[in-house]
GUBALO-909106 format. One record per residue (C-alpha): residue number from 1; residue in three letters; x, y negated, z negated. Coordinates in pm, 1 decimal. Example, Ala and Ser with C-alpha at 12.3 -4.5 7.8 and 13.67 -1.06 7.14 Angstrom:
BEGIN
nukol lumdo u v w
1 ALA 1230.0 450.0 -780.0 $
2 SER 1367.0 106.0 -714.0 $
# end
This chain:
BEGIN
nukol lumdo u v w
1 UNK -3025.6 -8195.6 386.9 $
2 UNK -2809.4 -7930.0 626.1 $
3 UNK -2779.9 -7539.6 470.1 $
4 UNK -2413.6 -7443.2 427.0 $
5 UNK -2371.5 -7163.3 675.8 $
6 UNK -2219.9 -6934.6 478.9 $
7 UNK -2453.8 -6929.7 151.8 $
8 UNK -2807.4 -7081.9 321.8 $
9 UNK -2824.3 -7306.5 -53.8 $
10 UNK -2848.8 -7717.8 64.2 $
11 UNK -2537.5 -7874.2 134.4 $
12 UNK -2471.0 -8236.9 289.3 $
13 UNK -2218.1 -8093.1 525.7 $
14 UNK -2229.3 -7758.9 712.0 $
15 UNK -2031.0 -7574.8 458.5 $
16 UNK -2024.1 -7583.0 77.9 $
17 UNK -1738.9 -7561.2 -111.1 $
18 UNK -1833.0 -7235.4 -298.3 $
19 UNK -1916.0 -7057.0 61.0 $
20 UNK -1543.5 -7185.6 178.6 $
21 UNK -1384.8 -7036.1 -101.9 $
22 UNK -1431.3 -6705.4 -25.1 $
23 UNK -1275.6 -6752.5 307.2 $
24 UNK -983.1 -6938.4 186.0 $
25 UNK -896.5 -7244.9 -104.4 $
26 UNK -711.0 -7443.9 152.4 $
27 UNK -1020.9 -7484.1 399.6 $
28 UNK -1268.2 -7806.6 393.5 $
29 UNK -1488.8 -7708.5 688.2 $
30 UNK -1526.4 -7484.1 990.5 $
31 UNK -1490.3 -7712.3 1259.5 $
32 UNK -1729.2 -7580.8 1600.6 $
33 UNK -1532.9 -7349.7 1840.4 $
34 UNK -1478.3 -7550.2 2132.4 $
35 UNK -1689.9 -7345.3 2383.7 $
36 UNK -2010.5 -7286.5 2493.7 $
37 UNK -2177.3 -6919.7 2443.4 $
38 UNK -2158.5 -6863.2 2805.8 $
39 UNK -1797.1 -6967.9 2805.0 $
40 UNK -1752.2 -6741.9 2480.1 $
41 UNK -1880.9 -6468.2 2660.8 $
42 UNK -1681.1 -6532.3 2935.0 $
43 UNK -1381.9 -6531.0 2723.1 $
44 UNK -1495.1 -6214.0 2549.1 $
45 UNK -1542.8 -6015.3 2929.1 $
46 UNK -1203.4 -6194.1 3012.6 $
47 UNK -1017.9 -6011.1 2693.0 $
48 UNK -1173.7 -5692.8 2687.1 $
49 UNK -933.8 -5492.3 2815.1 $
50 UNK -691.9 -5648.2 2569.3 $
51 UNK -894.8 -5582.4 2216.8 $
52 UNK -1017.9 -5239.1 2091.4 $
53 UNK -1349.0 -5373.4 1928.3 $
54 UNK -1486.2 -5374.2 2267.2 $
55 UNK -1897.4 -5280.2 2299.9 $
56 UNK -2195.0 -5366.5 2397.1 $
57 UNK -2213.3 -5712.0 2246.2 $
58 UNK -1955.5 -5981.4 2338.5 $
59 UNK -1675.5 -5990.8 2120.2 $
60 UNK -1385.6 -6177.9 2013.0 $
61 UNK -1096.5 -6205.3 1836.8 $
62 UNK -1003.2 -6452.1 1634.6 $
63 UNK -793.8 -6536.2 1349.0 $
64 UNK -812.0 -6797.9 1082.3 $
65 UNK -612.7 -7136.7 1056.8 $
66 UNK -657.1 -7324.6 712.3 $
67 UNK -437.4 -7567.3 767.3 $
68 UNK -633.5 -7675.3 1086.3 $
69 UNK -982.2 -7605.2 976.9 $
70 UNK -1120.8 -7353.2 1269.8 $
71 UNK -1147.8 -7005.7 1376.1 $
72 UNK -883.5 -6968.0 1678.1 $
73 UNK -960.9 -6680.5 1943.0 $
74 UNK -694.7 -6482.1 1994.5 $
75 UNK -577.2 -6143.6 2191.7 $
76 UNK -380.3 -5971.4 1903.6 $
77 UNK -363.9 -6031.7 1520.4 $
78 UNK -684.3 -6136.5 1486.6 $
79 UNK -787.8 -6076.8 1150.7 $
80 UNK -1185.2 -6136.4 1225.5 $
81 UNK -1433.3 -5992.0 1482.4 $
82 UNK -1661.0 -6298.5 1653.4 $
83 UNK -1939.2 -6280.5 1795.1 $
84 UNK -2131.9 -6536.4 2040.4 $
85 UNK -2493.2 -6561.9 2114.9 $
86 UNK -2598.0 -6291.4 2341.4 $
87 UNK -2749.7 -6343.6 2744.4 $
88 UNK -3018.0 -6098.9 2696.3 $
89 UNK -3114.5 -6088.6 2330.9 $
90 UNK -3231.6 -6391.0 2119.7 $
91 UNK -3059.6 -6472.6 1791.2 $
92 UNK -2862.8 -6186.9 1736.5 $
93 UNK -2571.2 -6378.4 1527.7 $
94 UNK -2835.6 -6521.9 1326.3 $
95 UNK -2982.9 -6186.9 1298.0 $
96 UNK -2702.1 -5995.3 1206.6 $
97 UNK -2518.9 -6239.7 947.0 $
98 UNK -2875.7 -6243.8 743.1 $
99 UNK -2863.0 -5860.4 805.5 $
100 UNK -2560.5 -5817.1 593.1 $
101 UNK -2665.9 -6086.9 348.4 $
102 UNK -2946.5 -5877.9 268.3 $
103 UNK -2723.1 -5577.0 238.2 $
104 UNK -2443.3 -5701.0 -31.3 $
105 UNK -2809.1 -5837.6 -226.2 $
106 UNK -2859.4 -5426.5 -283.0 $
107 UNK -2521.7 -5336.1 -344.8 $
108 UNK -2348.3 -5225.2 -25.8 $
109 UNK -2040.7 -5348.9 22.3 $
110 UNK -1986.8 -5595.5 335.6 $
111 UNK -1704.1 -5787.1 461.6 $
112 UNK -1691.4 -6163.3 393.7 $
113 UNK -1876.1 -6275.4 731.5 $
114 UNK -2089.3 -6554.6 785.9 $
115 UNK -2178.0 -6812.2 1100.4 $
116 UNK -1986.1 -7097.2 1262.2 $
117 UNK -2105.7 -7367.2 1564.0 $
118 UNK -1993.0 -7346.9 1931.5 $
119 UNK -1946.6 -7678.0 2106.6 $
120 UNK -2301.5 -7646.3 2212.0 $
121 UNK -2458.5 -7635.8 1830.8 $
122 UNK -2519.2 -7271.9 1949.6 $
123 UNK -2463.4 -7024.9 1579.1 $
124 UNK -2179.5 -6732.4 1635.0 $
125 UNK -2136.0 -6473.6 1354.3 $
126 UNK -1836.5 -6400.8 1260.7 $
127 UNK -1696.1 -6121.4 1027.2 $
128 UNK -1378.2 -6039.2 837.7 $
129 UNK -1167.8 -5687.1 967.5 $
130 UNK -1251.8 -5480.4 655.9 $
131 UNK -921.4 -5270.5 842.2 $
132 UNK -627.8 -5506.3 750.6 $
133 UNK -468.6 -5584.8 446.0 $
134 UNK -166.3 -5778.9 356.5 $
135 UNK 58.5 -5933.7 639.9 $
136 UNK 48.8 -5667.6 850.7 $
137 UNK -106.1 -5362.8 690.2 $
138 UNK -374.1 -5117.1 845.8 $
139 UNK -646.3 -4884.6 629.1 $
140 UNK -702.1 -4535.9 803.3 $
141 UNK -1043.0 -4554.6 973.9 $
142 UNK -1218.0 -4312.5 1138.3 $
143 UNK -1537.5 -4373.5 1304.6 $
144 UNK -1831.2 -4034.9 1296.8 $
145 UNK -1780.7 -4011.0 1683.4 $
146 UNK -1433.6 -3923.2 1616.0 $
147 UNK -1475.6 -3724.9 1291.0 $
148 UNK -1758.2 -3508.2 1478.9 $
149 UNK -1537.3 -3483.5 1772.2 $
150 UNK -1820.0 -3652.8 1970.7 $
151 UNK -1757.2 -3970.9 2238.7 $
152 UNK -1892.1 -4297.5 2293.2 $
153 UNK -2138.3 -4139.2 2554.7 $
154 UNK -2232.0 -3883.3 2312.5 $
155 UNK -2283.6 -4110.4 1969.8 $
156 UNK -2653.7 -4062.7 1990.4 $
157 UNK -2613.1 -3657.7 2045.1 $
158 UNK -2619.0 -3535.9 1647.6 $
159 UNK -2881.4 -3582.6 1371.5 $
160 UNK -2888.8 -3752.0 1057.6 $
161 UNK -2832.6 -3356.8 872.2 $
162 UNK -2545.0 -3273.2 1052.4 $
163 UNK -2400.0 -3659.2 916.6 $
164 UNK -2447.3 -3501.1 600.5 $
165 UNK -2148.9 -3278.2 617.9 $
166 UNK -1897.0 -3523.8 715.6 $
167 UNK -1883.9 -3679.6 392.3 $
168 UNK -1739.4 -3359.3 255.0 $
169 UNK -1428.9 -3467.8 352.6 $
170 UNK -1440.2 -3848.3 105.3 $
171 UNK -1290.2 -3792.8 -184.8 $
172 UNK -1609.3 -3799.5 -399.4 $
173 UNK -1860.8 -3684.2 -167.0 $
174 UNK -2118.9 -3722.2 -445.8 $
175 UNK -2070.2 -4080.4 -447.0 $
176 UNK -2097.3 -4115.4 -84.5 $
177 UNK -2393.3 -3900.2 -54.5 $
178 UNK -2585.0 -4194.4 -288.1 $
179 UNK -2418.7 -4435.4 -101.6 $
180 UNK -2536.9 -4302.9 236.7 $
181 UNK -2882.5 -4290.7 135.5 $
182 UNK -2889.7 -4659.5 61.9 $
183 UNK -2801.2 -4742.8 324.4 $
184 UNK -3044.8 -4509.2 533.8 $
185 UNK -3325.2 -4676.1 322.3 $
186 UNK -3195.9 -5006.5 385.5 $
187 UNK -3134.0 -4987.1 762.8 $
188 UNK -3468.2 -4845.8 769.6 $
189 UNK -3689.4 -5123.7 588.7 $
190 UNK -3506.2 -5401.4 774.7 $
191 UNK -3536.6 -5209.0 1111.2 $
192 UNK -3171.8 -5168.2 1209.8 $
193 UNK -3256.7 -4862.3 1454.2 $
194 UNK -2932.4 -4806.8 1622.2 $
195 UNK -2698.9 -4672.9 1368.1 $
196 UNK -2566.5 -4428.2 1581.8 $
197 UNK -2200.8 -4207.2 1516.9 $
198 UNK -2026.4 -4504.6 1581.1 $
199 UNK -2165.4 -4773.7 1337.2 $
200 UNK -2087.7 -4499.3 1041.9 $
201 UNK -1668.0 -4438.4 941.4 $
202 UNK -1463.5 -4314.1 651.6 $
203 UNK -1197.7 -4541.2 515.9 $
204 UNK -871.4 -4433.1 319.7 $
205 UNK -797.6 -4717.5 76.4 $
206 UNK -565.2 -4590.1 -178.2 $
207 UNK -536.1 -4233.4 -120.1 $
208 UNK -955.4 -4223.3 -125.5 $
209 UNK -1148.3 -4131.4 133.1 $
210 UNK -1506.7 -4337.6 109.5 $
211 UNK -1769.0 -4483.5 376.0 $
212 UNK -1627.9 -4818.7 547.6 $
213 UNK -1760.8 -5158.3 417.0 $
214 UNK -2042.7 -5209.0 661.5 $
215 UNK -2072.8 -5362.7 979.3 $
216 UNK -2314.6 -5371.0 1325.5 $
217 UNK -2641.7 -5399.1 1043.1 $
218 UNK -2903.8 -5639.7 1216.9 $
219 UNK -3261.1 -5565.8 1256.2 $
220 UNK -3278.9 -5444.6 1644.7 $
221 UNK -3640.8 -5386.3 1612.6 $
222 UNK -3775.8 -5725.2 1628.6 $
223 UNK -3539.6 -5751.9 1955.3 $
224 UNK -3637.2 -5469.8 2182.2 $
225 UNK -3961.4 -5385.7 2338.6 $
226 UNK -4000.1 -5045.4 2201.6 $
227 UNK -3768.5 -4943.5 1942.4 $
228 UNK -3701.3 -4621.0 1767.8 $
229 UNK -3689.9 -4570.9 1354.9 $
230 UNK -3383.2 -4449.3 1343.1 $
231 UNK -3111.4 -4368.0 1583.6 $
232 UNK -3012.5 -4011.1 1467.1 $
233 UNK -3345.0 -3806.4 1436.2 $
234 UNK -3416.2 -3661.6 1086.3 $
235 UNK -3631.9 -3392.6 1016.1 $
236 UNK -3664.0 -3403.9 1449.8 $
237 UNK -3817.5 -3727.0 1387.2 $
238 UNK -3696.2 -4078.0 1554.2 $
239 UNK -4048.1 -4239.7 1459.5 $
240 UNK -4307.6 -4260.8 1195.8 $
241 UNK -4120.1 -4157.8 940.5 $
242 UNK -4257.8 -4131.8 586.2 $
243 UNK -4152.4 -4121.9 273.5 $
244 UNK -4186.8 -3738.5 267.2 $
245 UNK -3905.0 -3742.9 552.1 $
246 UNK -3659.6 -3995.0 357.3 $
247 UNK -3679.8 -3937.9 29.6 $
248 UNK -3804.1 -3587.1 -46.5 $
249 UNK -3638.3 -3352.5 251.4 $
250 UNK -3320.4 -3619.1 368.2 $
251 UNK -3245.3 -3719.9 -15.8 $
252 UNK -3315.3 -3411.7 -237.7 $
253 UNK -3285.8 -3156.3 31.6 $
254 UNK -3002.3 -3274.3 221.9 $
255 UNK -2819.8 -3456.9 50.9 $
256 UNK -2883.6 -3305.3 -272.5 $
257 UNK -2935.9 -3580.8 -503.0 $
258 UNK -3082.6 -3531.6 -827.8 $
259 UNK -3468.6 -3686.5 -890.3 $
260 UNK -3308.9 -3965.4 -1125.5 $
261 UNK -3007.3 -4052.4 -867.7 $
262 UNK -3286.0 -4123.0 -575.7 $
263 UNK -3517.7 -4294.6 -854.1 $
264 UNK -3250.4 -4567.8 -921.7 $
265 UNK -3173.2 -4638.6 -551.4 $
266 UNK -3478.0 -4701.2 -470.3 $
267 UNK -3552.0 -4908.0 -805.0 $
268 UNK -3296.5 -5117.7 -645.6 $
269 UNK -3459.6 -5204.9 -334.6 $
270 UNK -3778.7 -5270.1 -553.3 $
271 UNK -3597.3 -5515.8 -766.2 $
272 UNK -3417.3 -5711.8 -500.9 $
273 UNK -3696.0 -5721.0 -205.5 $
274 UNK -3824.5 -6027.1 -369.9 $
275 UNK -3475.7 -6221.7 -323.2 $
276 UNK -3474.3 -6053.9 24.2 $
277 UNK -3791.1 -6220.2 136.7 $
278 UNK -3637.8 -6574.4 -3.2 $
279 UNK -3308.0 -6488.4 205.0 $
280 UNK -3511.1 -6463.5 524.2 $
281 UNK -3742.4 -6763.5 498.1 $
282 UNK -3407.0 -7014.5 413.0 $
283 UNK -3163.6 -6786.8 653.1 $
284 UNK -3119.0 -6930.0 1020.6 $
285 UNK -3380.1 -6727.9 1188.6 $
286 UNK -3623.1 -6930.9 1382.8 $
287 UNK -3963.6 -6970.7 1254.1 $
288 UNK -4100.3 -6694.6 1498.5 $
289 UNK -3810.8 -6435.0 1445.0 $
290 UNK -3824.4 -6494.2 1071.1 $
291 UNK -4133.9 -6408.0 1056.1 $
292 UNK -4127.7 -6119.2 1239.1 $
293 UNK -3850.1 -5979.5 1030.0 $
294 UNK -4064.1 -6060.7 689.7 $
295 UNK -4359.4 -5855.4 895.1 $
296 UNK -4167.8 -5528.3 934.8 $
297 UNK -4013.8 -5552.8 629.4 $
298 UNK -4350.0 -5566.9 435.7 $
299 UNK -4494.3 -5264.1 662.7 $
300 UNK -4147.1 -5035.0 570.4 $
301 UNK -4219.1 -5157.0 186.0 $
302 UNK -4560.3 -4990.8 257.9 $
303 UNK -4415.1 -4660.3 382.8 $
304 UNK -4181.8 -4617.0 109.7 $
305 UNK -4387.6 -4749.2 -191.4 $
306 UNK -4208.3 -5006.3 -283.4 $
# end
C-alpha cells in the first residue's frame, strides 16, 4: 500500500482523494514533473533572474492545471513556490513538507503545501503563495528585513528582543505576541535554527495587520554539521538554551504574556507531541533522517518539560 503524499494515511495511488481536495475538486492525481532534480535545479538557476522568491534553495514557479492533472513551471503567475531536491543537503523537501505538517498539528497557520514526484521518483515540496488571492489579487507583505530596515546580508544582524517590537505595528499585537512565541517554541523543539529576519513578515488581509502564514520551517539541524539553536540570539544566547531563556525572560519578560497565556501554549505542544512523533515515523523521511528528527525532538521535550 503507497502513502498519499499529501496526508501520509494509506492510499492505493499516490494521492487520496481527501488530500486532492484541498488543492482543487477537479484534480484526480498529481502527475510527476517531467524533470529530473538536477534538471529542476537547472531550471530554477535558469529563471532566477525572472522570479522574486529567489534564495538559497532552488526554486520554482509553478502554477496549477486541473484540467491536466500537474504542476506546470512557469516564469510569472505562478500561484505556488516549488522546490526540488537540493545538491548539497539530503531530503530537504521531505524535511520541510513534514516540518509544516507538524506546525498546522499545533495551530499555526500554513499554506496548503505538500510533495509531488520528478521524472526520476525524486520527492519536490511544493507550497501554495499565501500572497495571492482571487484572479489577480496581492496581500501587502512585508518581510522583518524590510520592516527593520535591515538587508538580505544583514538578516542575521538583530536579536530575537528587538523582533519583539515589530509586532507593535499588527493590529492586535497581543495576539501576535502569543502567536510569535509558538512559533519560537516550535521552531525550537523541531530544530529549525535559521529563522532569520527574512523567514518572519506581517501580512495585511483585510485591513489587519498579523504575522504571515508560515513558510521556510524544516528542521536544519539534523542537516548541518554544527548548527546553532536559534538564528537570532536571545538573552545573547544562540545555544543551550533553557527553559529559563524561553519561557521565563523571552515570554513573560519580553513579550509580556501573562503566566496563564504561556501555560496554554505550551499545554499545546504537550498535547499534540504525541501525534507529532506518529507524523514523523509515517512522513517520507528516510529511516535514518526520521530518526534523527524523533532524537532531537525528544532532547528539546527534555529542555522545556514537556
Amino acid at each position: 500500500m503507497l502513502k498519499c503524499l499529501l496526508t501520509y494515511n494509506p492510499c492505493p495511488t499516490d494521492y487520496s482523494k481527501a488530500g486532492l481536495r484541498d488543492l482543487s475538486p477537479k484534480l484526480t492525481t498529481i502527475h510527476p514533473m517531467p524533470f529530473t532534480a538536477e534538471e529542476l535545479r537547472l531550471e530554477a538557476s535558469r529563471r532566477a533572474g525572472k522570479m522574486s522568491i529567489q534564495g538559497v534553495q532552488a526554486k520554482l514557479s509553478a502554477k496549477l492545471e486541473p484540467s491536466k492533472d500537474r504542476l506546470s513551471i512557469v516564469d510569472v503567475g505562478g500561484r505556488y513556490i516549488l522546490k526540488p531536491q537540493s545538491a548539497l543537503f539530503p531530503e530537504l523537501p521531505q524535511n520541510e513538507d513534514l516540518t509544516m505538517h507538524l506546525a498546522r498539528l499545533v495551530g499555526i497557520e500554513v499554506p496548503v503545501h505538500g510533495l509531488v514526484y520528478a521524472k526520476d521518483q525524486s520527492l519536490n515540496y511544493f507550497i501554495k503563495r499565501f500572497d495571492r488571492h482571487g484572479h489577480s489579487s496581492k496581500w501587502a507583505v512585508e518581510d522583518f528585513a524590510q520592516l527593520a530596515q535591515m538587508t538580505r546580508d544583514t538578516k542575521y544582524n538583530f536579536s530575537m528582543e528587538k523582533l519583539v517590537g515589530i509586532l507593535d505595528l499588527c493590529t492586535f499585537p497581543v495576539i501576535e505576541r502569543q502567536k510569535l512565541l509558538t512559533r519560537v517554541i516550535f521552531n525550537y523543539l523541531i530544530g529549525n535554527e535559521d529563522m532569520h529576519l527574512k523567514n518572519y513578515s506581517l501580512i495585511t488581509r483585510k485591513k489587519m495587520i498579523e504575522l504571515s502564514p508560515a513558510y521556510d520551517f524544516l528542521n536544519s539541524s539534523i542537516v548541518l554539521e554544527d548548527p546553532v539553536e536559534i538564528a537570532l540570539p536571545v538573552a545573547g544566547r544562540q545555544k543551550n538554551l533553557t527553559s529559563q531563556n524561553l519561557l521565563n525572560y523571552f515570554a513573560r519578560e519580553r513579550l509580556r504574556l501573562n503566566q496563564n497565556v504561556v501555560d496554554d501554549v505550551m499545554s499545546r505542544f504537550q498535547d499534540i507531541i504525541p501525534e507529532w512523533k506518529v507524523w514523523i515515523q509515517k512522513s517520507f523521511l528516510s529511516a535514518p533522517f526520521s530518526a534523527s528528527y524523533m532524537s532531537l525532538l525528544e532532547k528539546r521535550c527534555v529542555v522545556l518539560g514537556l
